[in-house]
C-alpha positions as CSV (number, residue, x, y, z in Angstrom):
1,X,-5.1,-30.8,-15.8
2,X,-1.3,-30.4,-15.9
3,X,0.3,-31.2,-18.8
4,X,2.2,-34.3,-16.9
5,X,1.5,-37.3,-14.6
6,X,5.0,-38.5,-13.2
7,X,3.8,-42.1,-11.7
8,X,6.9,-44.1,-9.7
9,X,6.9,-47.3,-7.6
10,X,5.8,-46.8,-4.1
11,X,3.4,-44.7,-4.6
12,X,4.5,-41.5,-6.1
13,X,2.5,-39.3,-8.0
14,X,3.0,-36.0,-9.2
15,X,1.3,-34.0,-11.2
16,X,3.8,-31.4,-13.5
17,X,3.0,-28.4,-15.6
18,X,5.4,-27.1,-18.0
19,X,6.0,-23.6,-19.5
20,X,8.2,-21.6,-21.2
21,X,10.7,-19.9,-19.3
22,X,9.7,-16.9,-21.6
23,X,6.5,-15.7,-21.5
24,X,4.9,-18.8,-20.2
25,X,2.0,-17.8,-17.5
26,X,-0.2,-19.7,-15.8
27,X,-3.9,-19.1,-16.7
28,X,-6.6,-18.9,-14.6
29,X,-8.1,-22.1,-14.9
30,X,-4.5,-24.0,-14.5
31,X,-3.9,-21.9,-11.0
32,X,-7.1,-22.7,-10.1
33,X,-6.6,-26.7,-10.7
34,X,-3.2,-27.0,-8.9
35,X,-5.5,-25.1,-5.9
36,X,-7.7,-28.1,-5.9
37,X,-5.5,-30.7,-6.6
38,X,-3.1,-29.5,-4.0
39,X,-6.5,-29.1,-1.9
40,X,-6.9,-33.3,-2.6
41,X,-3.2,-33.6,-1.0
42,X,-1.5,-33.5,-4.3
43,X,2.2,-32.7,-4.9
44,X,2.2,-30.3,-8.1
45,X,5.0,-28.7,-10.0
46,X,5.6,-26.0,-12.4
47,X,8.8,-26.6,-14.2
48,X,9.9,-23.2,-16.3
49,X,12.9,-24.7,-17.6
50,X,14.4,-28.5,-19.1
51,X,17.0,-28.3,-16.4
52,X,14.2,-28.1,-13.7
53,X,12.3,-31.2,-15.5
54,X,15.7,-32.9,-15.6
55,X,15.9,-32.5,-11.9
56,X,12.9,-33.0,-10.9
57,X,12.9,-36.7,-12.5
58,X,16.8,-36.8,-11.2
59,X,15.3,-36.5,-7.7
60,X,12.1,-38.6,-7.9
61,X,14.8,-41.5,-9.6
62,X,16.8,-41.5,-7.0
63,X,15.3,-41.0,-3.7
64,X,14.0,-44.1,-3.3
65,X,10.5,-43.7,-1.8
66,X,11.3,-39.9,-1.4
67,X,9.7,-37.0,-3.5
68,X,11.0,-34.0,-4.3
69,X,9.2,-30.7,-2.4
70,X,8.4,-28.6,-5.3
71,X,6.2,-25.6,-4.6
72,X,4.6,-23.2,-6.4
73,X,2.7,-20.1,-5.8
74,X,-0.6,-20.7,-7.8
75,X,-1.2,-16.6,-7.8
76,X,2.0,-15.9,-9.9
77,X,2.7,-19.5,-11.0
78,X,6.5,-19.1,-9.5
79,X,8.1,-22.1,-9.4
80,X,10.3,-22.9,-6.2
81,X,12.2,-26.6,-6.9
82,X,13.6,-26.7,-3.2
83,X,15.3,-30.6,-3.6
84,X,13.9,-33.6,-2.0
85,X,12.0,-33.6,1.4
């Protein structure tokens, strides 16, 4: 499971993993995870960096009732923090 459940009023859930923005890598089981959980119509990040943690929780703070639209490709465990949707 990711390393991090972000639970907010209204319903928000997300589910973060963090690495290291040097020589983290996904392994095969955590790629395979986010595929189910994002399978179960769950919103999963991969944050490489503090900054994108910071503004991650920034955005899921302040958008009352909206969540950020993180992607991530779960082949190469890019990280794509694209702001809120």
């Amino acid at each position: 499971m990711p390393d991090r459940i972000v639970m907010l009023p209204g319903g928000v859930l997300v589910w973060v993993e963090t690495k290291k923005p040097k020589g983290g890598a996904l392994s095969a089981v955590q790629k395979h995870r986010h595929k189910q959980l994002r399978a179960l119509g769950q919103r999963v990040c991969v944050c490489w960096t503090a900054a994108q943690v910071d503004r991650l929780m920034d955005e899921l703070a302040g958008e009352s009732g909206r969540v950020c639209a993180c992607t991530g490709d779960t082949d190469t465990g890019a990280h794509t923090h694209t702001g809120a949707k």
